[in-house]
C-alpha positions in Angstrom: -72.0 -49.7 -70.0 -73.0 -47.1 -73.2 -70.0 -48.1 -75.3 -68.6 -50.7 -77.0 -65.0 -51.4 -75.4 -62.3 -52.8 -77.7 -59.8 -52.5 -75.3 -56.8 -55.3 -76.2 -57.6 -55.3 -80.1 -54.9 -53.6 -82.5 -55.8 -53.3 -86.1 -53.4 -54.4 -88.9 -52.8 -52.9 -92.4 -56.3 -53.3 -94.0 -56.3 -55.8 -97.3 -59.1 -55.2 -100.0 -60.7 -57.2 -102.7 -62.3 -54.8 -105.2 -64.9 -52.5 -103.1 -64.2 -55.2 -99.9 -61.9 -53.9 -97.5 -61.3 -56.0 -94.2 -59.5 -54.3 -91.2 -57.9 -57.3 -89.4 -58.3 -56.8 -85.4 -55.9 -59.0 -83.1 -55.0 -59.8 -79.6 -52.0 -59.9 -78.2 -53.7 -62.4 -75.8 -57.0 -64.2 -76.0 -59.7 -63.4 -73.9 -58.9 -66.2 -70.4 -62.0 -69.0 -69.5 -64.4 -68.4 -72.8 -64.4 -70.1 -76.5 -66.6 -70.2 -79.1 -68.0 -72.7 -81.3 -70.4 -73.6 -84.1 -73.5 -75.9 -85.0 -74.4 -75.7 -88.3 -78.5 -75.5 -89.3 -78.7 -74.1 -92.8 -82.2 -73.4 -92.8 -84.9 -71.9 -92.1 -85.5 -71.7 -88.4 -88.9 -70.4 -86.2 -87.6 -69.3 -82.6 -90.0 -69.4 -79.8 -89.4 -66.5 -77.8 -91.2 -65.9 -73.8 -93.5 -63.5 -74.6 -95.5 -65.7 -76.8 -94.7 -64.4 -80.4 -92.1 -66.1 -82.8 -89.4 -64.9 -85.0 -88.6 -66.5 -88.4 -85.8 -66.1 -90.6 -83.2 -68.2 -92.5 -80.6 -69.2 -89.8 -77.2 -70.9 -91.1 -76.0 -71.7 -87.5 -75.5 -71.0 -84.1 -72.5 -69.8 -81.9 -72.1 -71.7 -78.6 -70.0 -69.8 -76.2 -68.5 -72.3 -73.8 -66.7 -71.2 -70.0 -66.3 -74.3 -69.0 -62.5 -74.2 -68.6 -62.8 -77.4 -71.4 -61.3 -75.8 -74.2 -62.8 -77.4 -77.5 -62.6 -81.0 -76.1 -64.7 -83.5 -76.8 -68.1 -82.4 -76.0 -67.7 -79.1 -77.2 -69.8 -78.1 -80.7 -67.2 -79.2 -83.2 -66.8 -76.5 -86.5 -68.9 -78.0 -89.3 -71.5 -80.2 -86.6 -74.9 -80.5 -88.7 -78.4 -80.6 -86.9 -81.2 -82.5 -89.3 -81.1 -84.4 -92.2 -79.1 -82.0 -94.0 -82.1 -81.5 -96.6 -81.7 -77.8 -96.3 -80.2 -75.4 -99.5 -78.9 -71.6 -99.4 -82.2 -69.1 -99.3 -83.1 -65.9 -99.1 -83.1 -64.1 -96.0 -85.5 -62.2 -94.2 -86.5 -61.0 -90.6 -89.5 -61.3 -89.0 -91.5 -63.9 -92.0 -90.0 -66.2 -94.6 -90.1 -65.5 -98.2 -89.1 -67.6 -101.0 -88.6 -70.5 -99.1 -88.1 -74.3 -100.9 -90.9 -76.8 -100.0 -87.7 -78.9 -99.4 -86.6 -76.5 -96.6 -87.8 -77.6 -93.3 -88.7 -75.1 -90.8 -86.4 -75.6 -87.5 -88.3 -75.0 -84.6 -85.7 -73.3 -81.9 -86.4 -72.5 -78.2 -85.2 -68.8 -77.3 -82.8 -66.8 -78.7 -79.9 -67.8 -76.1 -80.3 -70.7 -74.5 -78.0 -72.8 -71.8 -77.4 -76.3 -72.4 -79.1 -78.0 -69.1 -76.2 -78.8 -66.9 -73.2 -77.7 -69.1 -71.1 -74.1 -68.8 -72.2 -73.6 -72.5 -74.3 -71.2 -73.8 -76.2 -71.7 -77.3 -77.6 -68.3 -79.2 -78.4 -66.7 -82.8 -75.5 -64.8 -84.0 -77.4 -61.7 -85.8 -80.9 -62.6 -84.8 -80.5 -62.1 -80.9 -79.6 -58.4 -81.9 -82.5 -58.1 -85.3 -85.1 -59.5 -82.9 -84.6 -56.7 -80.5 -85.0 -54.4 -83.3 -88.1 -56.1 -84.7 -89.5 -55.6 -80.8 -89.0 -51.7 -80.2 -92.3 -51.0 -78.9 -93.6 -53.9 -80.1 -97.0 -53.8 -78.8 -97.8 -50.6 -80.4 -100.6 -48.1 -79.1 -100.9 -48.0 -75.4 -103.6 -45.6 -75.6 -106.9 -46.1 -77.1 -106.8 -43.0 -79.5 -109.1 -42.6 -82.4 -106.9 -42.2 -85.2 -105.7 -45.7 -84.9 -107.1 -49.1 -85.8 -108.5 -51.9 -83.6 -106.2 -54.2 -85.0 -103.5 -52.0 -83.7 -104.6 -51.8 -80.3 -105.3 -55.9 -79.9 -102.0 -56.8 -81.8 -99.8 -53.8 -81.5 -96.8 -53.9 -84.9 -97.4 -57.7 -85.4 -96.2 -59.0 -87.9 -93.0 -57.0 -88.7 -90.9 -57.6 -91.1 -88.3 -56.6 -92.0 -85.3 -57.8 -95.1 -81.8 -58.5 -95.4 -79.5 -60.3 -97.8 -77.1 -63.1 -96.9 -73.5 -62.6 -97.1 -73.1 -64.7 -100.2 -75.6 -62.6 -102.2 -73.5 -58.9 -101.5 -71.1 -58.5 -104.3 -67.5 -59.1 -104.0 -68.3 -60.2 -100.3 -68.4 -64.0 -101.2 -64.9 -64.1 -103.0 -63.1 -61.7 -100.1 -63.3 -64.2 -96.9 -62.1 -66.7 -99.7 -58.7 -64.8 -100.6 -57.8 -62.4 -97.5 -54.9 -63.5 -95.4 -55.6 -64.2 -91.5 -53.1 -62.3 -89.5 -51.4 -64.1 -86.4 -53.5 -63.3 -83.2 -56.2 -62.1 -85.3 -59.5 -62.4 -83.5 -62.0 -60.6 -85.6 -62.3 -57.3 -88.4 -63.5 -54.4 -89.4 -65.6 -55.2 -92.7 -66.0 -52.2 -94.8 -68.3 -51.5 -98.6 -67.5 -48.9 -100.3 -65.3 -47.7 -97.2 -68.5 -47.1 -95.4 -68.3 -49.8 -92.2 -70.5 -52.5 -92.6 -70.2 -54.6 -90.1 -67.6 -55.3 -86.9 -67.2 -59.1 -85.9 -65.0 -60.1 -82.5 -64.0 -63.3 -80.9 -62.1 -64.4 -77.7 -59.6 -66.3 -79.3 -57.6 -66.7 -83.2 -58.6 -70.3 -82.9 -62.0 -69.7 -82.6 -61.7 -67.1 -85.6 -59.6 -69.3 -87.7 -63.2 -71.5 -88.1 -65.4 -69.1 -87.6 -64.2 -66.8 -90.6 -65.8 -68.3 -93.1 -69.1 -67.5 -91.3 -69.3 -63.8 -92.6 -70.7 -64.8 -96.2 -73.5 -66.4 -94.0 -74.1 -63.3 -91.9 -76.9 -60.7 -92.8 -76.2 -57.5 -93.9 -78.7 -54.6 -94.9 -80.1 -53.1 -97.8 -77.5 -49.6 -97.6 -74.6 -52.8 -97.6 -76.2 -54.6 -100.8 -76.5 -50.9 -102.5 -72.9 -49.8 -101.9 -71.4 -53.2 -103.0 -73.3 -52.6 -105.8 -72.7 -49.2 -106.9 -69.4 -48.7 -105.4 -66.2 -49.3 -107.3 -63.0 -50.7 -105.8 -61.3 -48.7 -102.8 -57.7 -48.0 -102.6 -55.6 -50.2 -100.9 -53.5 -49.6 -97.9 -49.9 -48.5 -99.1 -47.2 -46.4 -96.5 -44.3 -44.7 -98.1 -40.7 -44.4 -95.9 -38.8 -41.7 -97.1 -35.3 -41.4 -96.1 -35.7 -38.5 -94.0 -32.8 -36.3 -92.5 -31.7 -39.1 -89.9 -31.6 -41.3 -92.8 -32.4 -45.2 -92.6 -28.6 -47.1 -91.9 -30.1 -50.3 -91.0 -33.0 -53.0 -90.7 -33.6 -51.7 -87.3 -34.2 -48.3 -88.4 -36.3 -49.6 -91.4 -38.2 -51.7 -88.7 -39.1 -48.7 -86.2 -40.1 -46.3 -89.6 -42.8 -49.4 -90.6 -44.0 -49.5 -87.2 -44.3 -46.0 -86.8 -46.2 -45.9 -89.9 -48.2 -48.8 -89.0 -49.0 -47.4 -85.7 -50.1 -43.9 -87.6 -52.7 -45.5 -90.1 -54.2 -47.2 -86.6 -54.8 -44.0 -85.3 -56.4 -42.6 -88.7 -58.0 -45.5 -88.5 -59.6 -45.9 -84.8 -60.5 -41.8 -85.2 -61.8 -41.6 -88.8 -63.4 -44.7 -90.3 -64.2 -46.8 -86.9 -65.5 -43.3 -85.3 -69.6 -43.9 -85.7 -69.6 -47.4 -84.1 -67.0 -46.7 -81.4 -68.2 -43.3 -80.2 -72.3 -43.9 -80.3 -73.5 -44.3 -76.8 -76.3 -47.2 -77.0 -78.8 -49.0 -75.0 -77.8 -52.2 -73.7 -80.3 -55.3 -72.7 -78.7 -58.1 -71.3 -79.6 -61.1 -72.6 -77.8 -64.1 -70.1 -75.3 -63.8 -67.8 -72.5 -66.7 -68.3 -70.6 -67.4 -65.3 -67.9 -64.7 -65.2 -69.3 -63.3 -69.1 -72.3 -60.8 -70.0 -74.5 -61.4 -73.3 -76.3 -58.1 -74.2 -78.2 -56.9 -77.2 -78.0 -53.1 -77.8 -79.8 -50.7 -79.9 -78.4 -47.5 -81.2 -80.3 -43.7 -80.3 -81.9 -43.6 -84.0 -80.8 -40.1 -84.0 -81.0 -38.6 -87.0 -78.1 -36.4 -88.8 -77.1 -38.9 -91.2 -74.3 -41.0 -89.2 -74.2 -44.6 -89.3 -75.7 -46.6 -86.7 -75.6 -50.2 -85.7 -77.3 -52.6 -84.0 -75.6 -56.1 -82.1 -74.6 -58.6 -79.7 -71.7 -58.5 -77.6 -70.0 -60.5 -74.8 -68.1 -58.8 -72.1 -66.4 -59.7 -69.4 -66.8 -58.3 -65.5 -64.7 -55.4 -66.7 -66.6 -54.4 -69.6 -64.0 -55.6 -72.4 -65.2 -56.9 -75.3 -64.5 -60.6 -75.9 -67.3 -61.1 -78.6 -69.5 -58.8 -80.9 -71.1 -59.3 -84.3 -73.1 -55.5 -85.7 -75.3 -55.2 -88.5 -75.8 -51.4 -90.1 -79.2 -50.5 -90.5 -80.1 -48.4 -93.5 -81.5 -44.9 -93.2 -85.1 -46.0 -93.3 -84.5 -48.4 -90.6 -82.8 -45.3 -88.6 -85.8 -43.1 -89.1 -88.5 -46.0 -88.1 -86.8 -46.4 -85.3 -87.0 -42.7 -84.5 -90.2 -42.3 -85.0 -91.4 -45.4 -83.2 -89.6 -43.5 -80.1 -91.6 -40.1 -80.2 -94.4 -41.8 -80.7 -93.9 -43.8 -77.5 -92.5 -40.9 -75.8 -96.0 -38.9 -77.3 -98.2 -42.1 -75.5 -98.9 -42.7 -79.2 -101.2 -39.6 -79.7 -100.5 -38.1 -83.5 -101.1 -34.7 -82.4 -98.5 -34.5 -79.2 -96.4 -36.2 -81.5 -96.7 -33.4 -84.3 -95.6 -31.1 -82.0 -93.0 -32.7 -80.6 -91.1 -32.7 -84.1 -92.4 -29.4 -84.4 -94.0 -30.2 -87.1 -98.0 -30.9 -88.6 -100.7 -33.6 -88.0 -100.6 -34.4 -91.8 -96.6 -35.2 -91.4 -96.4 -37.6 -88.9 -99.6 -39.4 -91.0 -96.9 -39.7 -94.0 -94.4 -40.3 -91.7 -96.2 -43.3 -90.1 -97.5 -44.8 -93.7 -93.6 -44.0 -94.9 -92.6 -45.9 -92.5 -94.5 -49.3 -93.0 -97.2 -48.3 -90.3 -99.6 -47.3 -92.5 -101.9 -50.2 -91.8 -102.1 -50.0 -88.4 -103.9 -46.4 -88.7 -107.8 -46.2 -88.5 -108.4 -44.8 -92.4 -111.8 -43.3 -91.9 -110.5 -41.7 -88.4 -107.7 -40.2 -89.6 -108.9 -39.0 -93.1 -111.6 -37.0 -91.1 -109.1 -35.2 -88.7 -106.8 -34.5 -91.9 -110.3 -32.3 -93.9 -110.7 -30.9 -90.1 -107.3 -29.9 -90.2 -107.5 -28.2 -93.3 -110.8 -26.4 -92.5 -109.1 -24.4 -89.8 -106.2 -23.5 -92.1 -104.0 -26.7 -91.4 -104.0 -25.5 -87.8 -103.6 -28.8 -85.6 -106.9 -29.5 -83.5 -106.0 -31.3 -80.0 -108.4 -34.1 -79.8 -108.4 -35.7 -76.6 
């Protein structure tokens, strides 16, 4: 699997609320043997993960995907079920350290990102921070090589900590009043969430039950920095209109008026699924699976970080033995995000050596230093080390020196 398969979703006419447009996605048949559910945290949460290093972030729940054949009976996680003492108030949100936290805020401490409940068909995970943790791990352990130019704190402790920041759904303008006012479909099982027409985020479930109570949930989610910027900036979109003309058969009857709307219905879904969806549905990414749940995958996937200016997502999804799509949840990273992520892959490719990797992107020594510090990295570089290969550099004329 390199794609993500929305086989069995139809969109619906789009509805918007000032620069907020939601693309309704529905099922003319929920997914068979998997629901979802909720438990409810609302605070700031520490998960321990098996490699020893812990992520931290402001969690508002949980998603429990249950296959037990049960249904939402009785000992399923009911919509609005509250773990603590409820002490916990709306924060701000960040990935990889807290910041701006209330002393009044405990810290929930959470074992693994996806977790089954011992002896139950039900899996528990983070919606949003199973995928953002994967990202916060690309090469994780930095320098593999012992190379001058950077630091020893880099070579004992490799990119820890990183950080990195995201706003909660409440905080994006015009994001907390849409969910609020937009009309659920019938059948619908997730969206299309678009700012400033540019996609923001997809969001999937198995069934329009489990949507119904997990709607609200989107003014929880995270969403990036480009998200926050065009929410900001961006004025209100158009909104969805189709026009029937009385062409030369003419319209006689409601059957006739009937197949024009579908018709026209049926062409903005095609505009739709081959303009603005295009990005997310056509990327080819790298999938990690996280747990396999009976007859149902969970995998995190990352995208190529190719640069060129398209938008590229990270995610969760859950798919069934035939690779369809019965849950996902995306979050669009911004262009720096993008081009960290690109760099953090030549320099991996490049065994971490600045001067391979300056000719790789066919470029000079003194780039990929900026490139590094651009991206964050900038501490992790041996100063002294570096600074003397840069005045060596431009001794011979900025001609790269290999330094083995």
């Amino acid at each position: 699997m390199t794609r993500i398969d929305l086989t069995g979703l139809d969109v619906r006419p789009a509805q918007v609320w000032g620069g907020v447009r939601i693309v309704p996605l529905v099922r003319d048949r929920p997914v068979p043997g998997l629901r979802l559910h909720r438990e409810v945290y609302e605070g700031w949460g520490a998960v321990e993960l098996p490699d020893r290093t812990a992520y931290t972030s402001y969690i508002p729940h949980g998603f429990v995907a249950d296959w037990s054949g049960t249904g939402s009976g009785a000992e399923s996680a009911a919509y609005g079920t509250r773990l603590g003492d409820g002490a916990g108030t709306r924060a701000g949100t960040h990935s990889g350290a807290p910041w701006g936290a209330p002393e009044c805020v405990p810290v929930r401490r959470i074992h693994r990102m996806a977790k089954r409940r011992q002896g139950e068909r039900r899996l528990r995970f983070l919606p949003l921070h199973l995928a953002l943790e994967g990202y916060l791990a690309l090469h994780f352990g930095g320098p593999s090589v012992v190379w001058d130019e950077w630091s020893r704190e880099a070579l004992r402790h490799g990119l820890s900590p990183r950080a990195e920041a995201a706003y909660a759904g409440w905080a994006v303008p015009g994001l907390a009043e849409a969910p609020r006012v937009f009309e659920l479909h019938p059948g619908q099982c997730g969206l299309l969430l678009y700012v400033a027409d540019a996609l923001a985020a997809a969001f999937v479930v198995p069934h329009p039950e489990d949507y119904r109570l997990l709607h609200p949930t989107l003014v929880e989610d995270l969403y990036g920095e480009l998200v926050h910027q065009y929410a900001y900036y961006g004025g209100p979109v158009p909104e969805f209109t189709a026009r029937i003309r009385d062409g030369a058969g003419g319209i006689r009857n409601l059957a006739d008026l009937r197949a024009a709307a579908r018709e026209q219905e049926r062409a903005w879904a095609v505009a739709h699924d081959g303009l603005m969806a295009r990005d997310l549905l056509e990327t080819s990414y790298a999938f990690e699976r996280a747990y396999r749940a009976g007859p149902f995958d969970l995998y995190r996937f990352l995208p190529p970080f190719e640069r060129g200016g398209r938008e590229q997502h990270i995610g969760e999804v859950i798919t069934d033995r035939k690779g369809r799509t019965a849950y996902l949840k995306t979050f669009r990273l911004s262009e720096k995000q993008i081009r960290k992520g690109y760099l953090l892959h030549r320099l991996a490719d490049c065994d971490w050596h600045l001067g391979r990797t300056a000719e790789a992107l066919g470029t000079s020594y003194a780039e990929v230093v900026l490139r590094v510090r651009a991206a964050g990295l900038g501490a992790l570089l041996d100063a002294h080390r570096v600074e003397e290969r840069l005045r060596a550099d431009r001794g011979k004329n900025g001609k790269i020196r290999e330094a083995e």
